[in-house]
C-alpha positions as CSV (number, residue, x, y, z in Angstrom):
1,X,-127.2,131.4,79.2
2,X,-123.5,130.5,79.5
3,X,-124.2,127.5,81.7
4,X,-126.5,125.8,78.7
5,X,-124.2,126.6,76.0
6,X,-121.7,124.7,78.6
7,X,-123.8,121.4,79.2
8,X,-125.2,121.4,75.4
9,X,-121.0,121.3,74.5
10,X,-120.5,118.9,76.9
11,X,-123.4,116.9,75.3
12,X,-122.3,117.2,72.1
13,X,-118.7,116.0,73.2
14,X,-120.1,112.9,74.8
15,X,-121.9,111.7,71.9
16,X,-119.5,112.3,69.5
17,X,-117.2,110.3,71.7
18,X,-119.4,106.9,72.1
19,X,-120.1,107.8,68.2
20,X,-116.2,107.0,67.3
21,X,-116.2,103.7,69.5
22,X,-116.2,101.1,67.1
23,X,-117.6,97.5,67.8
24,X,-114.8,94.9,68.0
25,X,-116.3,90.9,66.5
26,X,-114.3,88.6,66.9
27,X,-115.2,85.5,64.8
28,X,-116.1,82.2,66.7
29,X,-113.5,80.2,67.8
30,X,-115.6,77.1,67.5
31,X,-117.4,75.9,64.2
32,X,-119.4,72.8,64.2
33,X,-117.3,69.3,63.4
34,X,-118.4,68.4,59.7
35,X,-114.7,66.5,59.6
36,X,-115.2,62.8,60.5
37,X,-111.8,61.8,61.4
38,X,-110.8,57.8,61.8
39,X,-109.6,56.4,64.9
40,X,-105.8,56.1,65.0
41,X,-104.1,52.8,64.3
42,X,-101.4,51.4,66.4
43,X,-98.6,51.9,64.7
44,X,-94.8,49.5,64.4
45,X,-92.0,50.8,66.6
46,X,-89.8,52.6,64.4
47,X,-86.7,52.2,66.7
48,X,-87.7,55.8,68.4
49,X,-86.3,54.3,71.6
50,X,-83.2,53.3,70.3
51,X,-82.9,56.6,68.2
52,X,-83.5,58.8,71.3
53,X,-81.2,57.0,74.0
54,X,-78.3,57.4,71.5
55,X,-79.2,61.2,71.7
56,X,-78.8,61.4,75.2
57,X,-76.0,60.1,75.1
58,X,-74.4,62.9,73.2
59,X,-72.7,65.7,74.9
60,X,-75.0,68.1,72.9
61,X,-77.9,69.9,74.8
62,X,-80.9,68.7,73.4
63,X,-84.5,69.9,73.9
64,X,-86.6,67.3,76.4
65,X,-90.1,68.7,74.6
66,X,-88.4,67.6,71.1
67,X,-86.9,64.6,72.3
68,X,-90.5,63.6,73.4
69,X,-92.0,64.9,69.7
70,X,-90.2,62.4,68.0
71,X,-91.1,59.2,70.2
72,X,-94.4,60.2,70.1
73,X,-94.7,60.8,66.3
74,X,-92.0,59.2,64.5
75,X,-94.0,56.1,63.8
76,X,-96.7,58.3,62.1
77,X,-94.2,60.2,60.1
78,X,-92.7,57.4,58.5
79,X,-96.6,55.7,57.8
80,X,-96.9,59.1,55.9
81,X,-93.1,58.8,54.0
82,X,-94.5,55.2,52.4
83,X,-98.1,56.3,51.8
84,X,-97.3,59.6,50.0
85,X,-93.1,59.8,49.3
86,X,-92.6,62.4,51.6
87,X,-89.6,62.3,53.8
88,X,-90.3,61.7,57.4
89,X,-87.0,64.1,58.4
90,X,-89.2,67.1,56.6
91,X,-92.5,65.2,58.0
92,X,-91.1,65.5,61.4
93,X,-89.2,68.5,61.0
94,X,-91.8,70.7,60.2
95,X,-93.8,69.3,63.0
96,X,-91.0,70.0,65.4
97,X,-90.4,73.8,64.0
98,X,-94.6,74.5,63.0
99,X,-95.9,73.2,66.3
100,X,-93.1,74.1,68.7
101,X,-92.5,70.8,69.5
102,X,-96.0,69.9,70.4
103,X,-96.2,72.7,72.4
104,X,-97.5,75.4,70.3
105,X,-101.3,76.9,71.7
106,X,-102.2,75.4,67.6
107,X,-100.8,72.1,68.5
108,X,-102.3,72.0,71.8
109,X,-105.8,73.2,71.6
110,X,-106.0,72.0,67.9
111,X,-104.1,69.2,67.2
112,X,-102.9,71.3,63.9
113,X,-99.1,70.5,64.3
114,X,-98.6,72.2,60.7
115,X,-100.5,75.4,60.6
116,X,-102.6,74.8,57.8
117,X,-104.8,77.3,57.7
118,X,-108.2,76.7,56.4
119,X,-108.6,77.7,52.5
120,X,-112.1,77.7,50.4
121,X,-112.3,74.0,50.1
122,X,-111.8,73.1,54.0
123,X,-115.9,72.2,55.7
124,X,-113.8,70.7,59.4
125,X,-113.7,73.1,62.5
126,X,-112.0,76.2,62.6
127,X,-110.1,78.5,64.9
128,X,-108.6,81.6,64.4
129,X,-105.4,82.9,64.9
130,X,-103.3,85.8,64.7
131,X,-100.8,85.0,61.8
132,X,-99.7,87.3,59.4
133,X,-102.9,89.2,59.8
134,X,-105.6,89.5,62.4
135,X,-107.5,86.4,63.1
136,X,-106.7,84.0,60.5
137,X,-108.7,81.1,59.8
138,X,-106.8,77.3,61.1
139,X,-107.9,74.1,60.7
140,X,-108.5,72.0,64.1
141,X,-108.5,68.4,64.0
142,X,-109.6,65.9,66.5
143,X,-106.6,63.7,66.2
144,X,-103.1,64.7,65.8
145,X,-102.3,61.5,63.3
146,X,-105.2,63.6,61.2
147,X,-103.4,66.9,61.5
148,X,-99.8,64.8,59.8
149,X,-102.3,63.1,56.9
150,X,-103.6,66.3,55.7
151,X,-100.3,68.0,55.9
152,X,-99.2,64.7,53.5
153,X,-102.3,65.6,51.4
154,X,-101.6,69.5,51.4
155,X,-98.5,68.8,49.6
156,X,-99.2,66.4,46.9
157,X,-102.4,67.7,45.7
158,X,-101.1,71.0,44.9
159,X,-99.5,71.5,41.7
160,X,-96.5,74.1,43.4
161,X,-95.1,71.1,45.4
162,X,-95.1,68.7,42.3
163,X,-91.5,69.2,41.4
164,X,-90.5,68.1,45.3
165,X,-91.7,64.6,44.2
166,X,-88.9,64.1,41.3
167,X,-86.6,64.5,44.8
168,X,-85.4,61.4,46.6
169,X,-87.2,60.2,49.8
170,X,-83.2,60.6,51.4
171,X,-83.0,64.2,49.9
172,X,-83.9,66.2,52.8
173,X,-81.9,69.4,52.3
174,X,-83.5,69.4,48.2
175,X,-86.9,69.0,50.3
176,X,-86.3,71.7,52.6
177,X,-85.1,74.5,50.0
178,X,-87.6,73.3,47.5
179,X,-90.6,73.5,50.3
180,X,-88.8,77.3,50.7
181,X,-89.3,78.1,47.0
182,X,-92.5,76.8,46.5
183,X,-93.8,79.6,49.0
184,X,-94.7,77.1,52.3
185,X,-92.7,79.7,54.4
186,X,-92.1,83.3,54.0
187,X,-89.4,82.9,56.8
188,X,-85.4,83.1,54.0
189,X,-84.2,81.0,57.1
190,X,-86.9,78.0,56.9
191,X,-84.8,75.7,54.8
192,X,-81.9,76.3,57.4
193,X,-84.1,75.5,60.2
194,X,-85.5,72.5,59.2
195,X,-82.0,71.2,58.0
196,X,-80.8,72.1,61.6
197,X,-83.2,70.2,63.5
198,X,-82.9,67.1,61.3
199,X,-79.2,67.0,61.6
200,X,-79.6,68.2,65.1
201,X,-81.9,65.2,65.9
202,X,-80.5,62.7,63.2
203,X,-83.9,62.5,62.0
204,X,-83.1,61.1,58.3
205,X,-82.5,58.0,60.4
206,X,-86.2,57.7,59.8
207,X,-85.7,57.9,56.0
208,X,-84.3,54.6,55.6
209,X,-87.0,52.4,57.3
210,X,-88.2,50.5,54.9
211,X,-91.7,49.6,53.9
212,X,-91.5,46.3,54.4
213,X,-89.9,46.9,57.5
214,X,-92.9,49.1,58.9
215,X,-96.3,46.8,58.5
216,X,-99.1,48.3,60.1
217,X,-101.3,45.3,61.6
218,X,-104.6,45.5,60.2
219,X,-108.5,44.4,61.4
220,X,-109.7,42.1,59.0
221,X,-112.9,43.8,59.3
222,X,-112.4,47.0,58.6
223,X,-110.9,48.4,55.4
224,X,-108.2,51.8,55.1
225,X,-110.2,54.8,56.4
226,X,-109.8,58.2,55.6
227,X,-111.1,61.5,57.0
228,X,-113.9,62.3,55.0
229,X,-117.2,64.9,55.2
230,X,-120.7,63.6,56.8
231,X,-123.4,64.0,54.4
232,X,-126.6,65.0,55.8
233,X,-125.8,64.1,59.1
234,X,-125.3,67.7,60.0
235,X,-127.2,70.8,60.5
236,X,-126.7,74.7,59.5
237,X,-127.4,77.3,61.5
238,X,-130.4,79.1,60.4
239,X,-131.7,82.5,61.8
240,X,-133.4,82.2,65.4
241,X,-131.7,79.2,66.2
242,X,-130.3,78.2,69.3
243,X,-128.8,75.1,70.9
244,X,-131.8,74.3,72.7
245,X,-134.0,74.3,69.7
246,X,-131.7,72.3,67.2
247,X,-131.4,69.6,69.9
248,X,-135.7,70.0,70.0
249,X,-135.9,69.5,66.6
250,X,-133.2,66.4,66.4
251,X,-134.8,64.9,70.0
252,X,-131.5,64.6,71.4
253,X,-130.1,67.5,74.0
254,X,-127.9,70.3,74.1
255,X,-124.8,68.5,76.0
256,X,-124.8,65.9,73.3
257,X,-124.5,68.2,70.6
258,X,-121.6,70.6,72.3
259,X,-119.5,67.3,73.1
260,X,-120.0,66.0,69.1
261,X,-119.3,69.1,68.0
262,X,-116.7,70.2,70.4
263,X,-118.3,73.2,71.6
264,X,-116.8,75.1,74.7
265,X,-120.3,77.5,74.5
266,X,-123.8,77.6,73.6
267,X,-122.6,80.5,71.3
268,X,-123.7,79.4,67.5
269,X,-123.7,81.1,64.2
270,X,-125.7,81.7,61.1
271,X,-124.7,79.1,58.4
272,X,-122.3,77.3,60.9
273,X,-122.5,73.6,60.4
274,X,-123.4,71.1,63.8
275,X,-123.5,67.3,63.5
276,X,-126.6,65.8,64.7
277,X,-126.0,62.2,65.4
């Protein structure tokens, strides 16, 4: 009699054990492209050579990884400074501090030098994060050049970063405390970061290439593209489907459609999103 109630409390312990184990989802990494993001332009030097081999030549120690940041995406930085009156110091600055120099696992596996996280109105691919809470929602771009145009496009279609536009393109430290105010960072120190890095780096510099200094050589055949949204060139994810039988349906196959859509799996999800063709 004792030995029953003994296994029956055992049983009951067991059970109530696997009962408390709660199922951990993590979303999917990977949502289907919906983004179709132009080709990058060759840009004009910007004198990023020049600017950098004075650098080394100061007695300061000065990061290698940031050094290399600002050859590589100067030029783009300054495109962004005539196209939307945003200073290329806080352009590049932000880059430099958001991405970790190029570095960051965002900046690397995303191209999101920024972190811009996703909002309602974003349809592009996704990954998520841990940020300021558990798995947070980022935007992943194909190109980095796309990642600095919608950081341009963040700020001036948003009616709390209006007043930065009354500042000066040559203003950086009005720029830095005003992107501080209008709740970009939570972080008291960011203005003082970004400040330190462009003074660090000399990165106004940048600031005073003019536009006609900076002309981007264009194809006569092609006019100014912007990212924009495919429509009807892409597929959602209905109940039941699976790789194999979207590619069926679309007579193209499964390998196609992970490398358009930039899929590391064959794991889709209801309502996702997959270009086609």
């Amino acid at each position: 009699m004792k030995l029953k109630i003994v296994i029956y409390s055992v049983f009951l312990l067991v059970l109530a054990s696997c009962g408390a184990k709660k199922k951990t989802i993590r979303k999917n990494k990977d949502v289907g492209i919906v983004l179709v993001e132009p080709k990058p332009v060759k840009l004009p030097s910007v004198k990023e050579d020049k600017h950098i081999k004075k650098l080394e030549k100061t007695k300061k120690y000065l990061s290698k990884h940031t050094l290399k940041y600002i050859e590589d995406y100067a030029a783009i930085a300054v495109k962004e400074m005539h196209a939307h009156k945003i200073p290329a110091s806080i352009t590049l600055a932000q880059g430099i501090l958001e991405s970790g120099s190029g570095r960051g696992e965002l900046a690397r596996k995303s191209n999101n030098h920024f972190g811009i996280k996703c909002h309602t109105q974003w349809k592009g691919q996704r990954v998520y994060h841990d940020d300021d809470e558990d798995q947070e929602c980022f935007r992943k771009y194909q190109y980095v050049e796309t990642s600095y145009n919608d950081h341009s496009e963040f700020l001036t279609k948003r009616k709390r970063y209006a007043f930065l536009f009354n500042y000066k393109t040559n203003d950086y430290k009005r720029w830095a405390k005003g992107l501080k105010k209008a709740g970009y960072a939570t972080d008291k120190k960011y203005p003082s970061k970004l400040i330190g890095i462009i003074e660090r780096y000399k990165l106004y510099e940048f600031d005073k290439v003019k536009k006609k200094d900076f002309k981007i050589q264009k194809d006569s055949n092609k006019k100014d593209e912007k990212p924009k949204y495919t429509i009807g060139n892409y597929y959602e994810v209905k109940k039941g489907d699976t790789l194999y039988s979207i590619a069926k349906k679309f007579n193209t196959t499964v390998a196609f459609l992970k490398e358009l859509n930039g899929l590391k799996s064959n794991t889709i999800s209801i309502g996702q999103h997959l270009l086609t063709k």
